[in-house]
PDB file of N, CA, C and O in Angstrom:
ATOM      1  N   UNK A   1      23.850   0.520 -15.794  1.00  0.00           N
ATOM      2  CA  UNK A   1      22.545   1.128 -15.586  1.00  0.00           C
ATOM      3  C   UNK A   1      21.462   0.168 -16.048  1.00  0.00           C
ATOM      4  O   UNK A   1      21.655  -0.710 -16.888  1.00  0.00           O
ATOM      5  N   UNK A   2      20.114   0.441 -15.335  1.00  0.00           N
ATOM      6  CA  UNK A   2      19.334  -0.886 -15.440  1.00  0.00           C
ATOM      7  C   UNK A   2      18.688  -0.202 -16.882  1.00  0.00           C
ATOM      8  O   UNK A   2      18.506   0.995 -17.103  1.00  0.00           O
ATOM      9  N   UNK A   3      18.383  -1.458 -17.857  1.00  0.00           N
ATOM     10  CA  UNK A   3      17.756  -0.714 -18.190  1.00  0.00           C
ATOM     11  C   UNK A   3      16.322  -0.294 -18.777  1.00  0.00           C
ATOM     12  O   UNK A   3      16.094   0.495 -19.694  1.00  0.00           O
ATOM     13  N   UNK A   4      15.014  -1.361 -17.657  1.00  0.00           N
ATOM     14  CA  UNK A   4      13.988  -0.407 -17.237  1.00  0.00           C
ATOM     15  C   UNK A   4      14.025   0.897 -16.618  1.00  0.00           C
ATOM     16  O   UNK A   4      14.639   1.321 -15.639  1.00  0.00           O
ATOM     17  N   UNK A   5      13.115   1.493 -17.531  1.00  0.00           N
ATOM     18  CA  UNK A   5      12.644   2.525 -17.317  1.00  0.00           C
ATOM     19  C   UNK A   5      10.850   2.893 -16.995  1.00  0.00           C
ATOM     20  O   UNK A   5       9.830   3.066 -17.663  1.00  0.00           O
ATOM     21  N   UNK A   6      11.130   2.881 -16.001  1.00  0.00           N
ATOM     22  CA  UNK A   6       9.579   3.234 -15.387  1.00  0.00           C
ATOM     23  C   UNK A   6       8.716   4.701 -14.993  1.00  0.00           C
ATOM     24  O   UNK A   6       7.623   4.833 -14.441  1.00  0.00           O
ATOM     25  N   UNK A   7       9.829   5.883 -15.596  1.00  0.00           N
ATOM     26  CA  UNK A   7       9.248   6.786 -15.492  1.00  0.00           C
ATOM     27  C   UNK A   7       8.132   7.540 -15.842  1.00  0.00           C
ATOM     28  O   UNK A   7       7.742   8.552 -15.260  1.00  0.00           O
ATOM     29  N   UNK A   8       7.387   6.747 -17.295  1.00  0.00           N
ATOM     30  CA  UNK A   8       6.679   6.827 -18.159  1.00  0.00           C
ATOM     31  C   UNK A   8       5.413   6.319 -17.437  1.00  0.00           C
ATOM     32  O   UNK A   8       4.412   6.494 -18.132  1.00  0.00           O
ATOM     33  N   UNK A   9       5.149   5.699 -16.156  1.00  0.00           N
ATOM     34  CA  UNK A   9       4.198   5.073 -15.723  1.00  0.00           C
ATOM     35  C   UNK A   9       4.161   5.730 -14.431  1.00  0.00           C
ATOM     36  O   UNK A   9       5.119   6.116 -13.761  1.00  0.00           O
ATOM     37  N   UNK A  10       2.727   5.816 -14.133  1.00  0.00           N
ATOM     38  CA  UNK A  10       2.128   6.373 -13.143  1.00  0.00           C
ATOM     39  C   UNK A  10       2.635   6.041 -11.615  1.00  0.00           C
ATOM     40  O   UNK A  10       2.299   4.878 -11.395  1.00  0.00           O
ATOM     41  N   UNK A  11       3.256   6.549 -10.557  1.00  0.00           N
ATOM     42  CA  UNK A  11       3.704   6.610  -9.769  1.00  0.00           C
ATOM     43  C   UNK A  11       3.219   5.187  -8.703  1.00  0.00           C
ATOM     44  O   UNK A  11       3.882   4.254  -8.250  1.00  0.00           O
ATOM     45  N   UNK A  12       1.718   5.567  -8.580  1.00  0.00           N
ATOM     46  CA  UNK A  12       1.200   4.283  -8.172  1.00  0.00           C
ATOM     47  C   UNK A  12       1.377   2.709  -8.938  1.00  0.00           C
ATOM     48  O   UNK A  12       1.111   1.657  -8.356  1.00  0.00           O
ATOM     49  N   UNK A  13       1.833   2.794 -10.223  1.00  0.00           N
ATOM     50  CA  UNK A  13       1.412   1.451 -10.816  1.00  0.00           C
ATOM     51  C   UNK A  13       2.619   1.331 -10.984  1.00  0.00           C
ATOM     52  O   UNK A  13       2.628   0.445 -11.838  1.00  0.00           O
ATOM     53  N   UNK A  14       4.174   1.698 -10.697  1.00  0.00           N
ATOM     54  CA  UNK A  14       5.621   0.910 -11.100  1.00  0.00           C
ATOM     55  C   UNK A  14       5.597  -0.222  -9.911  1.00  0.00           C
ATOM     56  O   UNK A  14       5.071  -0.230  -8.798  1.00  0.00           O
ATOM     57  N   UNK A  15       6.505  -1.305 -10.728  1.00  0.00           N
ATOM     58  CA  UNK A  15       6.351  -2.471  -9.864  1.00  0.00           C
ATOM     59  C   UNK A  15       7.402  -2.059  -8.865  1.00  0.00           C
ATOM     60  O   UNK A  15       7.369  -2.780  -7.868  1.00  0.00           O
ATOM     61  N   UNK A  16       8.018  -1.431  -8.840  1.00  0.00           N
ATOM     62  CA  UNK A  16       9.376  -1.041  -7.593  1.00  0.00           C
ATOM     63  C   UNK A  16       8.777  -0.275  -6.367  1.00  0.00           C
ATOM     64  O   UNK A  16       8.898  -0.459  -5.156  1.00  0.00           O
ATOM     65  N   UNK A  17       8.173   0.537  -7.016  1.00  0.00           N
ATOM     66  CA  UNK A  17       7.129   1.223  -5.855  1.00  0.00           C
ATOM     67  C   UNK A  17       6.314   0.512  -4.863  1.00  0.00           C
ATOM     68  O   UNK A  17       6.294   0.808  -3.669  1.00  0.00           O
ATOM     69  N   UNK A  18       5.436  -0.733  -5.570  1.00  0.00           N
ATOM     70  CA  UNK A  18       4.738  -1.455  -5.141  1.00  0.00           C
ATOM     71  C   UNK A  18       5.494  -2.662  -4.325  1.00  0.00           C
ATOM     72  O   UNK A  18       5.083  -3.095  -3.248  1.00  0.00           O
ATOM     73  N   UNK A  19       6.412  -3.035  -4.860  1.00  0.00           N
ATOM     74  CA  UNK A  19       7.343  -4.165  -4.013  1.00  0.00           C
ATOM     75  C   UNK A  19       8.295  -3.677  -2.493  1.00  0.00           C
ATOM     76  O   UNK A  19       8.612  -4.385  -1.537  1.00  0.00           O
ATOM     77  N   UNK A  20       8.645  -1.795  -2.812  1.00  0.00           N
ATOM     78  CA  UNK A  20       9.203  -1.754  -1.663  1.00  0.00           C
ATOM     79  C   UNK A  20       7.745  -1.096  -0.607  1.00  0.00           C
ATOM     80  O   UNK A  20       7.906  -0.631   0.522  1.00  0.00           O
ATOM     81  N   UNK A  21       7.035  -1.157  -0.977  1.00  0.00           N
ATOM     82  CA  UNK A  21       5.456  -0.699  -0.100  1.00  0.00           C
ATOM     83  C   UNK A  21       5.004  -1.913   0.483  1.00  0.00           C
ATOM     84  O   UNK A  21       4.851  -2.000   1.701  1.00  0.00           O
ATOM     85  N   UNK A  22       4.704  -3.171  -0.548  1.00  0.00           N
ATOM     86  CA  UNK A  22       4.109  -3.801   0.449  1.00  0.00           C
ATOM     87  C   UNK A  22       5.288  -5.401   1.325  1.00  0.00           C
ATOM     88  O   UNK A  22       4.890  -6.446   1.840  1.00  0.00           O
ATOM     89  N   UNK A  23       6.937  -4.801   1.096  1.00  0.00           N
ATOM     90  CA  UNK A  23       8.043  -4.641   1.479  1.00  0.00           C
ATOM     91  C   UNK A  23       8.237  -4.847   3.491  1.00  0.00           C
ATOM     92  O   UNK A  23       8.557  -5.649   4.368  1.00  0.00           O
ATOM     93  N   UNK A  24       7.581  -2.925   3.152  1.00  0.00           N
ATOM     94  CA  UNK A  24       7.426  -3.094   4.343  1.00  0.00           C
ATOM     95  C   UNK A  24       6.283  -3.116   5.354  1.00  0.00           C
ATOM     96  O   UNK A  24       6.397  -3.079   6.579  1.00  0.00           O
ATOM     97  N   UNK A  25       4.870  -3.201   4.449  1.00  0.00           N
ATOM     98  CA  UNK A  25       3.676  -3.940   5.176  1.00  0.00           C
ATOM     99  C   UNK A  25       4.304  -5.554   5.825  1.00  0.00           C
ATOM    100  O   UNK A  25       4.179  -6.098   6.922  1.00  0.00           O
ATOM    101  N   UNK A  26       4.932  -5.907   4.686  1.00  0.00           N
ATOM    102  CA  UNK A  26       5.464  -7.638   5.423  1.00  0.00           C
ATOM    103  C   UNK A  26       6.313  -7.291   6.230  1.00  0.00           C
ATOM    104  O   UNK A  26       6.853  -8.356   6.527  1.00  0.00           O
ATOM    105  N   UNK A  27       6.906  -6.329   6.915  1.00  0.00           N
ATOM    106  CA  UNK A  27       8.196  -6.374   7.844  1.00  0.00           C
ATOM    107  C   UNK A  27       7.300  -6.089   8.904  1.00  0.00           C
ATOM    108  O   UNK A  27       6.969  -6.910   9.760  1.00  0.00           O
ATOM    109  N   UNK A  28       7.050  -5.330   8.859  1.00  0.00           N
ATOM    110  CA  UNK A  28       5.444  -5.236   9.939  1.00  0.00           C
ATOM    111  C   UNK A  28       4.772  -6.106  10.783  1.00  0.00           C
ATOM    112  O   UNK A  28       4.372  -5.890  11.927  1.00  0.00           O
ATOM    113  N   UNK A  29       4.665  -7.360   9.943  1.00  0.00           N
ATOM    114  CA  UNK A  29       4.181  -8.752   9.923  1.00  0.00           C
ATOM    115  C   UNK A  29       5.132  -9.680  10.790  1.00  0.00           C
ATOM    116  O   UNK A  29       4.705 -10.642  11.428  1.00  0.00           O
ATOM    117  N   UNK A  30       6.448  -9.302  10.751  1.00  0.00           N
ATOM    118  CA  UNK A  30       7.487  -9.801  11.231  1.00  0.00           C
ATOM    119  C   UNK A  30       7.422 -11.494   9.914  1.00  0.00           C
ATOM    120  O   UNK A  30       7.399 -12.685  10.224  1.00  0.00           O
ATOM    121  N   UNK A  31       7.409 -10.771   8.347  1.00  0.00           N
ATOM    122  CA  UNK A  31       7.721 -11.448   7.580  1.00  0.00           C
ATOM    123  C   UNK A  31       8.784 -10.756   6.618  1.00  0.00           C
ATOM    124  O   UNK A  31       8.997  -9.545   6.676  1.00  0.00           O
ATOM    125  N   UNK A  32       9.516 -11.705   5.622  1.00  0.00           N
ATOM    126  CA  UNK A  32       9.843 -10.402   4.924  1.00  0.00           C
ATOM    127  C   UNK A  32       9.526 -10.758   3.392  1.00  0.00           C
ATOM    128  O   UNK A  32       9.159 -11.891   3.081  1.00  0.00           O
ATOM    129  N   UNK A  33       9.666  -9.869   2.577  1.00  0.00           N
ATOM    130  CA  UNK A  33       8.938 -10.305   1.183  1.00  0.00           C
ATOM    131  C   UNK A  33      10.340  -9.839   0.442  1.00  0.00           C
ATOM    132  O   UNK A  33      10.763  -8.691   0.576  1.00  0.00           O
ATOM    133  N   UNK A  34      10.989 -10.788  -0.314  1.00  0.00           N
ATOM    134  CA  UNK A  34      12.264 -11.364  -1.259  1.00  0.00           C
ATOM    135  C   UNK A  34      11.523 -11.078  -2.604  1.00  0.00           C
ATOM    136  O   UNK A  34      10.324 -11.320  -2.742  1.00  0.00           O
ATOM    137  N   UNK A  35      12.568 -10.372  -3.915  1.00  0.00           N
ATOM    138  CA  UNK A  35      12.646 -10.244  -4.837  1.00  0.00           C
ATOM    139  C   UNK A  35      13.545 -11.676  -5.574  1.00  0.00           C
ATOM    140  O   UNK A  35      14.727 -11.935  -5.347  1.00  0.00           O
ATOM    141  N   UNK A  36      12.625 -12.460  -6.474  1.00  0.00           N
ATOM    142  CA  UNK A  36      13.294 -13.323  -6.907  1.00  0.00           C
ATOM    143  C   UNK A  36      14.704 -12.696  -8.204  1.00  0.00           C
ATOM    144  O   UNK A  36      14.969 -11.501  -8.334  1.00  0.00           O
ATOM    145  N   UNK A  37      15.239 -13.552  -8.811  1.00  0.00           N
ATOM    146  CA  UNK A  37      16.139 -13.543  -9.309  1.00  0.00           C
ATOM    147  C   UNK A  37      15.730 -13.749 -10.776  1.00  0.00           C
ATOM    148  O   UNK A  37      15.604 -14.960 -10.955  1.00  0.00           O
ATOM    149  N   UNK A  38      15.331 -12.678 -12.511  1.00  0.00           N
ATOM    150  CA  UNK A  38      14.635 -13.387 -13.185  1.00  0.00           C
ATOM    151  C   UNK A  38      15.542 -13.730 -14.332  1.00  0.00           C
ATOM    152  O   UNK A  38      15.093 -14.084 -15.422  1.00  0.00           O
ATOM    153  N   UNK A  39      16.444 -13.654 -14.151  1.00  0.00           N
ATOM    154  CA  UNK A  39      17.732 -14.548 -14.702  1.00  0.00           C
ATOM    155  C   UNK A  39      17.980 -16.158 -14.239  1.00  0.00           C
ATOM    156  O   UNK A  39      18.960 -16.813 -14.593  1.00  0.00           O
ATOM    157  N   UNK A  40      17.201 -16.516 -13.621  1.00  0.00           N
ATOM    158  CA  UNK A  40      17.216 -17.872 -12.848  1.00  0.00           C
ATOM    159  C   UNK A  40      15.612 -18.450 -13.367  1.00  0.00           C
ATOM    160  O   UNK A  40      14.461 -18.115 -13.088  1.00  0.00           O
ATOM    161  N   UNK A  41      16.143 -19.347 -14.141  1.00  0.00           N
ATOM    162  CA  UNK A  41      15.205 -20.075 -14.228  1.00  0.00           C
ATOM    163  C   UNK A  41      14.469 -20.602 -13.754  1.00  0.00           C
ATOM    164  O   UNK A  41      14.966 -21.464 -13.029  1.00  0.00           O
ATOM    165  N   UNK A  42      12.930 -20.583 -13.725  1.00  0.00           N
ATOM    166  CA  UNK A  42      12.167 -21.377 -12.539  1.00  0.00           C
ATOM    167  C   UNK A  42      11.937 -20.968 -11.291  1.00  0.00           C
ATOM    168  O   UNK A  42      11.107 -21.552 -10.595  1.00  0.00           O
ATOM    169  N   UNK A  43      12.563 -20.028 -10.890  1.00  0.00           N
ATOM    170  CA  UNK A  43      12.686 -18.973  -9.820  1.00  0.00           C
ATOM    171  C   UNK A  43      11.429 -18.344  -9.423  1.00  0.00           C
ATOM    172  O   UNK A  43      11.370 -17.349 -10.145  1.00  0.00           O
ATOM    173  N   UNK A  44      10.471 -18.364  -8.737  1.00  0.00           N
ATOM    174  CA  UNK A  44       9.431 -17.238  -8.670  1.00  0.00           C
ATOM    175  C   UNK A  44       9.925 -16.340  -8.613  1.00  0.00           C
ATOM    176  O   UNK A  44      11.150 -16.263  -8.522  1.00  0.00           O
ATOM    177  N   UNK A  45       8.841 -14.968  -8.660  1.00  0.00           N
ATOM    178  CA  UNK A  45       9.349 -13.752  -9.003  1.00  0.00           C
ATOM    179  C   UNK A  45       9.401 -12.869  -7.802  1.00  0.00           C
ATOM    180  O   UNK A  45       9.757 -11.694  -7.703  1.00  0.00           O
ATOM    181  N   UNK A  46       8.923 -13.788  -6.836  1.00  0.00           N
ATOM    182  CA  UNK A  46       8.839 -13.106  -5.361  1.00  0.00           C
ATOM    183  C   UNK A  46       8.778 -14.355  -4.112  1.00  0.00           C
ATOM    184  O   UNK A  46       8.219 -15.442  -4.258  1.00  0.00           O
ATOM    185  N   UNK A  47       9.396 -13.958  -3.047  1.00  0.00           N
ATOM    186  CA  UNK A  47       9.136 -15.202  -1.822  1.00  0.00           C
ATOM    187  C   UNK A  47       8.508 -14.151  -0.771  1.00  0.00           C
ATOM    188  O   UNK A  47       8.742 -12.944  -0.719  1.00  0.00           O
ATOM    189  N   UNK A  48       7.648 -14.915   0.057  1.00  0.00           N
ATOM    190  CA  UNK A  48       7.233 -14.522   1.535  1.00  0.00           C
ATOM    191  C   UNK A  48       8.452 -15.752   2.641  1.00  0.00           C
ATOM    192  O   UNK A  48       8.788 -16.936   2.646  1.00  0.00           O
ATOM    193  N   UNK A  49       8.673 -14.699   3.293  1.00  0.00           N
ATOM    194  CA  UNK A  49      10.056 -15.774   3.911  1.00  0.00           C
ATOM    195  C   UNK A  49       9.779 -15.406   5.720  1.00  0.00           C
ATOM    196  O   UNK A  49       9.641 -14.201   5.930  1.00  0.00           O
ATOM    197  N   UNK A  50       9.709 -16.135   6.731  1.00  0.00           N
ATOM    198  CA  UNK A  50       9.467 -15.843   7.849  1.00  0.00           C
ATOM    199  C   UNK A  50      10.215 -16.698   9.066  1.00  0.00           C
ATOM    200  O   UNK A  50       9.723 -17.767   9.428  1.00  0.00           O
ATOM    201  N   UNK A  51      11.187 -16.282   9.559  1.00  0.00           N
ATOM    202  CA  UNK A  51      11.688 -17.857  10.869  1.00  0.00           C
ATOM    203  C   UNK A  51      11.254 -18.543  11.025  1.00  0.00           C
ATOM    204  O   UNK A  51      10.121 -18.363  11.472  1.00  0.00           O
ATOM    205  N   UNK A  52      11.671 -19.801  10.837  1.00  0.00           N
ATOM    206  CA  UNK A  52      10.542 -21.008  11.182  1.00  0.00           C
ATOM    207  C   UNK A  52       9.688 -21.275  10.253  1.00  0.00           C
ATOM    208  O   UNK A  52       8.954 -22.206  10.584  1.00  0.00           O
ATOM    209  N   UNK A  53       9.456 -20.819   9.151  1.00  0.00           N
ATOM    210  CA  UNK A  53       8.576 -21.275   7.876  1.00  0.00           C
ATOM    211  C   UNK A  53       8.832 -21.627   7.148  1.00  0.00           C
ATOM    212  O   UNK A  53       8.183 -22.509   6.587  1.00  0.00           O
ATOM    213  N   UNK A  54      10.409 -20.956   6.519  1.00  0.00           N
ATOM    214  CA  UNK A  54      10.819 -21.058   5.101  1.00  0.00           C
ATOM    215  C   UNK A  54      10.345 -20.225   4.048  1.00  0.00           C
ATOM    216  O   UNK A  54      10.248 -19.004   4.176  1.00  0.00           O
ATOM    217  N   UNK A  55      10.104 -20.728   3.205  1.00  0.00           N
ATOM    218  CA  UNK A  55       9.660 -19.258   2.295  1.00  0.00           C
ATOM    219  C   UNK A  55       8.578 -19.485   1.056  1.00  0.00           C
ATOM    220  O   UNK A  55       8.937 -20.099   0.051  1.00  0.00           O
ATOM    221  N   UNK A  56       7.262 -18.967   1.184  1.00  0.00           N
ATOM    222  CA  UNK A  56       6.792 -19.548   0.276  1.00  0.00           C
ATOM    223  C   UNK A  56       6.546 -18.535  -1.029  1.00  0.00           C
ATOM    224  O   UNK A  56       6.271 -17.339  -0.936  1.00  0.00           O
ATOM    225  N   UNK A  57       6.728 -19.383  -2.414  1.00  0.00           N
ATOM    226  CA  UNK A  57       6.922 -18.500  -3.770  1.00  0.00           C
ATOM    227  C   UNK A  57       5.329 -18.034  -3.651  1.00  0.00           C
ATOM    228  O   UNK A  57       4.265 -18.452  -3.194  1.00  0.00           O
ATOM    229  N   UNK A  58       6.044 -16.532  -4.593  1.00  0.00           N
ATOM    230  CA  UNK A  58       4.613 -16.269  -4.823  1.00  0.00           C
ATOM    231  C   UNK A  58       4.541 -15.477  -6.340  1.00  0.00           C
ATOM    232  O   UNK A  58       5.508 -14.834  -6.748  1.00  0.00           O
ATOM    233  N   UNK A  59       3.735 -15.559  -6.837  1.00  0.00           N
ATOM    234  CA  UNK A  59       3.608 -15.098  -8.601  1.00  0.00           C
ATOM    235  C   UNK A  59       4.096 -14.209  -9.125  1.00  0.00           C
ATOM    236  O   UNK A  59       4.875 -14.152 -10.076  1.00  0.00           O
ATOM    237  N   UNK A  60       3.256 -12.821  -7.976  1.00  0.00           N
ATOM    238  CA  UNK A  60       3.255 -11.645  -8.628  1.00  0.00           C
ATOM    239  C   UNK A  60       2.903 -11.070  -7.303  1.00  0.00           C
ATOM    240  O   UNK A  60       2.479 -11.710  -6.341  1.00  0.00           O
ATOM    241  N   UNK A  61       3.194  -9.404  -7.379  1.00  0.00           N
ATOM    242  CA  UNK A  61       2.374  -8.444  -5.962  1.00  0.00           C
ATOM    243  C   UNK A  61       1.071  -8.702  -5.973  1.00  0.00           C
ATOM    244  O   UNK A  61       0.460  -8.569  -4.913  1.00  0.00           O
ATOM    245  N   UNK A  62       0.700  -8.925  -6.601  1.00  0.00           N
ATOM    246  CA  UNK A  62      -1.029  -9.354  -6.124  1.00  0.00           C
ATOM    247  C   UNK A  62      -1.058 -10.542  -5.424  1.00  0.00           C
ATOM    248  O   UNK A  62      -2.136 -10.704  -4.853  1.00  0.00           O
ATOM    249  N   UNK A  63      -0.031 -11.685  -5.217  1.00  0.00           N
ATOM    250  CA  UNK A  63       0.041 -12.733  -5.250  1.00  0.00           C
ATOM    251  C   UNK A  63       0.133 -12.145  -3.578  1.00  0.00           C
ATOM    252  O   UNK A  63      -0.733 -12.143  -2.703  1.00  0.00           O
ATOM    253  N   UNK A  64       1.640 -11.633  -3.555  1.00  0.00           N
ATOM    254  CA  UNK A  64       2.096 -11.211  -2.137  1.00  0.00           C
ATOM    255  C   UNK A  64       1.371 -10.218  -1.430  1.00  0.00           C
ATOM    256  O   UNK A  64       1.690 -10.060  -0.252  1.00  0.00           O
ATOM    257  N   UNK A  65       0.251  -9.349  -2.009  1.00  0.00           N
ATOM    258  CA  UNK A  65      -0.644  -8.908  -1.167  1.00  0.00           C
ATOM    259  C   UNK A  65      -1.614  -9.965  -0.551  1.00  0.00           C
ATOM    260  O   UNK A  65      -1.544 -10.255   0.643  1.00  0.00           O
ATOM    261  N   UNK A  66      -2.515 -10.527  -1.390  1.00  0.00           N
ATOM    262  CA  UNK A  66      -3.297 -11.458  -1.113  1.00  0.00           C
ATOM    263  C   UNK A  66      -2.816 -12.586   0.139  1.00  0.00           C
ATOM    264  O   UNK A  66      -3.634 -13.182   0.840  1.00  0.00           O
ATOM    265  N   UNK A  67      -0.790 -12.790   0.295  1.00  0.00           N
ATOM    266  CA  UNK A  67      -0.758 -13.735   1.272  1.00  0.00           C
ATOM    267  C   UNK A  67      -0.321 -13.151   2.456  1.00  0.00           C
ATOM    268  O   UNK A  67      -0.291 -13.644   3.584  1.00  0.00           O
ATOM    269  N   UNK A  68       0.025 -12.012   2.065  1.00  0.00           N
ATOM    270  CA  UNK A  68      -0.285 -10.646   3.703  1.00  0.00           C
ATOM    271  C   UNK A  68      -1.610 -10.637   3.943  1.00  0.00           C
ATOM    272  O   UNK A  68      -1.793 -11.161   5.042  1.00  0.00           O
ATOM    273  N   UNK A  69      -2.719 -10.264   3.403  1.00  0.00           N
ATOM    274  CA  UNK A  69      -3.897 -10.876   3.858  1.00  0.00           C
ATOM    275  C   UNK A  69      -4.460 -11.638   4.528  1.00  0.00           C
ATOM    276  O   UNK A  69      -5.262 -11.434   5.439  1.00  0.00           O
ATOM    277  N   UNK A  70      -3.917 -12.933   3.950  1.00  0.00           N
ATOM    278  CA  UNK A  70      -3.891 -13.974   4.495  1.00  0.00           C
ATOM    279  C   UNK A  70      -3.405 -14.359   5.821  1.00  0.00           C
ATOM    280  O   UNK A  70      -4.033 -15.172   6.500  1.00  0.00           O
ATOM    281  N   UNK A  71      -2.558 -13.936   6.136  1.00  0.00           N
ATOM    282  CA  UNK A  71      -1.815 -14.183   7.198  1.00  0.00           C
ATOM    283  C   UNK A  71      -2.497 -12.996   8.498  1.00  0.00           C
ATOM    284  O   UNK A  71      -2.475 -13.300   9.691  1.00  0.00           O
ATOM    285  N   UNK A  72      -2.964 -11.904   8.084  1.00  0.00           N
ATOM    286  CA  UNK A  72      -3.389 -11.073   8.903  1.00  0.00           C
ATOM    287  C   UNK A  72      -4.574 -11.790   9.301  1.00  0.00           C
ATOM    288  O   UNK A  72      -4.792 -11.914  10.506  1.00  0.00           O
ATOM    289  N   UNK A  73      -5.352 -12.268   8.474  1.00  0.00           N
ATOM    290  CA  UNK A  73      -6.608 -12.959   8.808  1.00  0.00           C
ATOM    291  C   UNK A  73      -6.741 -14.224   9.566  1.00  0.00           C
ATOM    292  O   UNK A  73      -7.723 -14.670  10.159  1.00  0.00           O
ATOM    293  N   UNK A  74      -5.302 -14.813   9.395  1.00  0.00           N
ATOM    294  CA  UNK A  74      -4.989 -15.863  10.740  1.00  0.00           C
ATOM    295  C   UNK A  74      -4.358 -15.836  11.519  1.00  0.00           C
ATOM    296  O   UNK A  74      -3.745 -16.814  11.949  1.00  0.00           O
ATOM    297  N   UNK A  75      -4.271 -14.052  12.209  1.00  0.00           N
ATOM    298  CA  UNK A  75      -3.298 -14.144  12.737  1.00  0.00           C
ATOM    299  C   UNK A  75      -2.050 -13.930  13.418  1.00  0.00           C
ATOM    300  O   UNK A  75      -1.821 -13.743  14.613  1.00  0.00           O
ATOM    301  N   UNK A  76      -1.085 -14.012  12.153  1.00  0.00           N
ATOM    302  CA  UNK A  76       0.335 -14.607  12.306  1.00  0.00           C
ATOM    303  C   UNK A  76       0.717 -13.061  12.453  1.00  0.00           C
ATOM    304  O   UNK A  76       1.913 -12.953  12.182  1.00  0.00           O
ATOM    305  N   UNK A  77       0.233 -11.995  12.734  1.00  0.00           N
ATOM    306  CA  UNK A  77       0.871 -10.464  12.691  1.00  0.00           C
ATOM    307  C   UNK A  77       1.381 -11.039  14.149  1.00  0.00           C
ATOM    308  O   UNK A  77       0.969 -11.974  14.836  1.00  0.00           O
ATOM    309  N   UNK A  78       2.706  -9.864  14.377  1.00  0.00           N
ATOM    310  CA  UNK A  78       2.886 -10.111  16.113  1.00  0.00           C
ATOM    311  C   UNK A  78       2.075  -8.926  16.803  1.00  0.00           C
ATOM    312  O   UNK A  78       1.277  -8.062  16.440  1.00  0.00           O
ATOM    313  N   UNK A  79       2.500  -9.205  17.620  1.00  0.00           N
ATOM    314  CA  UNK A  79       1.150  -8.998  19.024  1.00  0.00           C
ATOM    315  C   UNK A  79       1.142 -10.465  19.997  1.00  0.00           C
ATOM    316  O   UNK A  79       0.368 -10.571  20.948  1.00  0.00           O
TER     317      UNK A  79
END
C-alpha cells in the first residue's frame, strides 16, 4: 500500500487528481503526459511525449499545463 495519503487535501488540489485531468487534456492533443519515476535519480517528475518528438521533461503540473498551452497556441492540437 502506497503510502501517501491524500485524503486530508482538498479534492481539487491532490496531485493524482490533477495529473490524471490534465492526462487526458494531453490525449486530446494527440500527446501524452508520462509520470516520471521518483526513485530514479535525475528523472523529471513528468514528460510530454508525442510521435515524432520524443519527450520533453517537465518540472511540475504547472510545468505540463503551461506546455499544453503552449502547444494549443501553436497549433499542434489535431484538426
Amino acid at each position: 500500500m502506497n503510502g501517501i495519503n491524500d485524503l486530508d487535501t482538498a479534492t481539487h488540489e491532490r496531485e493524482r487528481k490533477g495529473f490524471e485531468s490534465l492526462a487526458l487534456h494531453f490525449s486530446l492533443l494527440g500527446f501524452t503526459l508520462i509520470k516520471g519515476d521518483p526513485a530514479v535519480e535525475g528523472q523529471a517528475p513528468y514528460y510530454a511525449a508525442r510521435w515524432g518528438l520524443g519527450a520533453q521533461p517537465l518540472a511540475d503540473l504547472d510545468a505540463a499545463e503551461a506546455y499544453m498551452l503552449e502547444r494549443l497556441g501553436a497549433g499542434d492540437g489535431p484538426g
